[in-house]
TORPA-4810 file (N, C-alpha, C, O; in nm, 3 decimals):
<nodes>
NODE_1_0.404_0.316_-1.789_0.434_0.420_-1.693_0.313_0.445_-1.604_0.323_0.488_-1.489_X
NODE_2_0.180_0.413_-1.674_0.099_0.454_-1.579_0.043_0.372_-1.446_0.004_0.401_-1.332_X
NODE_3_0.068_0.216_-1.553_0.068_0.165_-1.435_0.158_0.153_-1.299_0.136_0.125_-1.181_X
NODE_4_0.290_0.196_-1.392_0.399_0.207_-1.217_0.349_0.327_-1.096_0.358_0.332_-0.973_X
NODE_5_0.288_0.427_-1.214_0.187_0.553_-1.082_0.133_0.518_-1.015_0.144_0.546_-0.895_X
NODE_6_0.024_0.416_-1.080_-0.078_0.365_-0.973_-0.033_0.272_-0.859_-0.085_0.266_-0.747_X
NODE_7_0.098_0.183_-0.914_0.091_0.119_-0.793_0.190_0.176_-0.670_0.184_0.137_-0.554_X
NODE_8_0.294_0.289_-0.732_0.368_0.376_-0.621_0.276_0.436_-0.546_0.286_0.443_-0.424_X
NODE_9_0.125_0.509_-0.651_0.025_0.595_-0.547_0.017_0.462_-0.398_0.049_0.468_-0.279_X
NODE_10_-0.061_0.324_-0.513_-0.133_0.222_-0.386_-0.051_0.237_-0.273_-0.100_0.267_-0.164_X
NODE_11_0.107_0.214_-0.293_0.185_0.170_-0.184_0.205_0.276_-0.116_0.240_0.243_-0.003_X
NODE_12_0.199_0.401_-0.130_0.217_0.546_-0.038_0.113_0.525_0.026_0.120_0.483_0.141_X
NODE_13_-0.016_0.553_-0.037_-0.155_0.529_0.026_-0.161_0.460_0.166_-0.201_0.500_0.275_X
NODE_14_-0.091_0.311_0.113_-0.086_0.178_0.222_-0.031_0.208_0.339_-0.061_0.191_0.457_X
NODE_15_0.061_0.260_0.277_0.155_0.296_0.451_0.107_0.331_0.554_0.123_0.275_0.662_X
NODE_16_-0.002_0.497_0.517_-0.046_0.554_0.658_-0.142_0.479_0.750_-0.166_0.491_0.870_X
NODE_17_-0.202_0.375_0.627_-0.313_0.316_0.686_-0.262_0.225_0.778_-0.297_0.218_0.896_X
NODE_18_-0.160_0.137_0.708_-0.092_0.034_0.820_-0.041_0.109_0.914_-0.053_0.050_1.021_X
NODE_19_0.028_0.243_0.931_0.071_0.279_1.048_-0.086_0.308_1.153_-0.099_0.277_1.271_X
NODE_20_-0.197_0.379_1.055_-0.281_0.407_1.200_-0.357_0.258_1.248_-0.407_0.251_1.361_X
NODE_21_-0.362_0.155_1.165_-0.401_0.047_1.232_-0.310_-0.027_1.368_-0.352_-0.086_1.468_X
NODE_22_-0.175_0.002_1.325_-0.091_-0.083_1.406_-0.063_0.047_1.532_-0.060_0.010_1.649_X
NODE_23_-0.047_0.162_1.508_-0.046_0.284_1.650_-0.142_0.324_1.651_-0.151_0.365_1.767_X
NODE_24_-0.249_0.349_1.596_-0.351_0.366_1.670_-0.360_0.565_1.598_-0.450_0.644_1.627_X
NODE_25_-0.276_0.587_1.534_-0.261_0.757_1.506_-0.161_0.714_1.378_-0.115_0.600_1.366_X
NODE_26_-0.134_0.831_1.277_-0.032_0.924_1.209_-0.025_1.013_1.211_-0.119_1.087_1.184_X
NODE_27_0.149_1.073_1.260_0.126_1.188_1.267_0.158_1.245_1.153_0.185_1.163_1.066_X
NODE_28_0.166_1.397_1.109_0.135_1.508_1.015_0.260_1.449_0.951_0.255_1.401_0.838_X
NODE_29_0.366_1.453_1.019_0.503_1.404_0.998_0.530_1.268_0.908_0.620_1.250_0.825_X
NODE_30_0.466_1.211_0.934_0.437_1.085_0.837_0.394_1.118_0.709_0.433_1.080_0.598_X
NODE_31_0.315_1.188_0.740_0.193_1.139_0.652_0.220_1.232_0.524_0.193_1.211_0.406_X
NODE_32_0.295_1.366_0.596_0.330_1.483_0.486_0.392_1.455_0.362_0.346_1.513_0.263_X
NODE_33_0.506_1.364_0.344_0.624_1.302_0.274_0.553_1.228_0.147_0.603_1.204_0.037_X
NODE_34_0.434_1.201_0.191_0.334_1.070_0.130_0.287_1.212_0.051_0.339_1.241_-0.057_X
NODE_35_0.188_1.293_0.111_0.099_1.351_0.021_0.174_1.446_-0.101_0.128_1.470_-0.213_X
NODE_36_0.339_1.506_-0.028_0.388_1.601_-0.123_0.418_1.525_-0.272_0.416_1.591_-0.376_X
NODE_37_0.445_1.377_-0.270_0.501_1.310_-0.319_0.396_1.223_-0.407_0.439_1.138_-0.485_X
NODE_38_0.256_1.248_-0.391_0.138_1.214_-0.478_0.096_1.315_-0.526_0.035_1.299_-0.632_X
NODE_39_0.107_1.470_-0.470_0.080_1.616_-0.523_0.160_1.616_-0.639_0.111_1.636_-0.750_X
NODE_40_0.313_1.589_-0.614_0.385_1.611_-0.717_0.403_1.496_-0.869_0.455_1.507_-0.979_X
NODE_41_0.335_1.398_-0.804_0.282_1.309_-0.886_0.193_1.332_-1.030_0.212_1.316_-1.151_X
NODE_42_0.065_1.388_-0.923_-0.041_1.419_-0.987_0.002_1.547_-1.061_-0.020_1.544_-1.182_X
NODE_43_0.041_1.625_-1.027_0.079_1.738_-1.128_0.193_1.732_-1.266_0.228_1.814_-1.351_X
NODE_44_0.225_1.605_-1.241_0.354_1.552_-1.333_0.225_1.499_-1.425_0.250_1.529_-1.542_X
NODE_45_0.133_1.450_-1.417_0.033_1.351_-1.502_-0.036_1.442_-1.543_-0.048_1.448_-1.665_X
NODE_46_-0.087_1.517_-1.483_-0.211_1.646_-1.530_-0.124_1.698_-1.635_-0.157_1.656_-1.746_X
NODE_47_-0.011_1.787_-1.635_0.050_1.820_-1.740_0.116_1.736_-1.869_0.137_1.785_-1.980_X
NODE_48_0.141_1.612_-1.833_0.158_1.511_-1.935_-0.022_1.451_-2.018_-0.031_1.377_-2.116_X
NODE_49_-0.111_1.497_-1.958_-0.254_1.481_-2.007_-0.280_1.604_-2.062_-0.340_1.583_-2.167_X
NODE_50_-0.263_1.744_-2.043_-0.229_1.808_-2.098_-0.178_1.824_-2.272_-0.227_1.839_-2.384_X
NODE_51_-0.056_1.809_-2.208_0.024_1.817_-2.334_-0.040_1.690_-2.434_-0.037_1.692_-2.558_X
NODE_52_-0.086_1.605_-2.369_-0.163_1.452_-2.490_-0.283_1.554_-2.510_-0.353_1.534_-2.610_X
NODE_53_-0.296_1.597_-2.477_-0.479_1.666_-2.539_-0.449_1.729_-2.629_-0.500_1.712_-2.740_X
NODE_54_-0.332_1.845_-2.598_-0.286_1.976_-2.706_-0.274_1.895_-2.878_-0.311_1.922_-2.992_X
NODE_55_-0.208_1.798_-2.815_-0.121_1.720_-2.933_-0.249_1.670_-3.040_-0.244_1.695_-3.161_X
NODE_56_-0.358_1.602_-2.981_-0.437_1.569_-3.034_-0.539_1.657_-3.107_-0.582_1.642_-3.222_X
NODE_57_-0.559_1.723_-3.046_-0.649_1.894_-3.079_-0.594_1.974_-3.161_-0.648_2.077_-3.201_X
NODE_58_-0.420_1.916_-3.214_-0.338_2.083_-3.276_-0.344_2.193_-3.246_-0.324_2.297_-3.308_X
NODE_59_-0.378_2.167_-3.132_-0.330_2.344_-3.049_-0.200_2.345_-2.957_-0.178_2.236_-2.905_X
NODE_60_-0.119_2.437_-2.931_-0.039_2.482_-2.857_-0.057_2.467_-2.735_-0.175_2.432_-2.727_X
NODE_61_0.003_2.473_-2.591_0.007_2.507_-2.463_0.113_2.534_-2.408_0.114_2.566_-2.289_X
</nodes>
């Protein structure tokens, strides 16, 4: 699983870059869809690292 994160992050990542190489700009509009969608990523993993820490430690969260 983690590796499918990393490479959905790579390929979101990739996009804006190929768009500002090939126009010359991205706009906010682009680019927004990408970041909500690695925010919500990363907060899906932080709490699944989380919960692996609790587990290991025998504490609650």
């Amino acid at each position: 699983m983690r590796t499918w994160a990393r490479r959905t992050a790579a390929v979101a990542l990739t996009i804006p870059v190929v768009a500002l190489i090939a126009g010359g700009s991205a706009s906010a509009a682009e680019i927004t869809p990408i970041a909500e969608y690695l925010d919500a990523t990363v907060a899906g993993t932080s709490k699944a690292v989380v919960k692996a820490l609790a587990a290991l430690l025998g504490v609650s969260c």
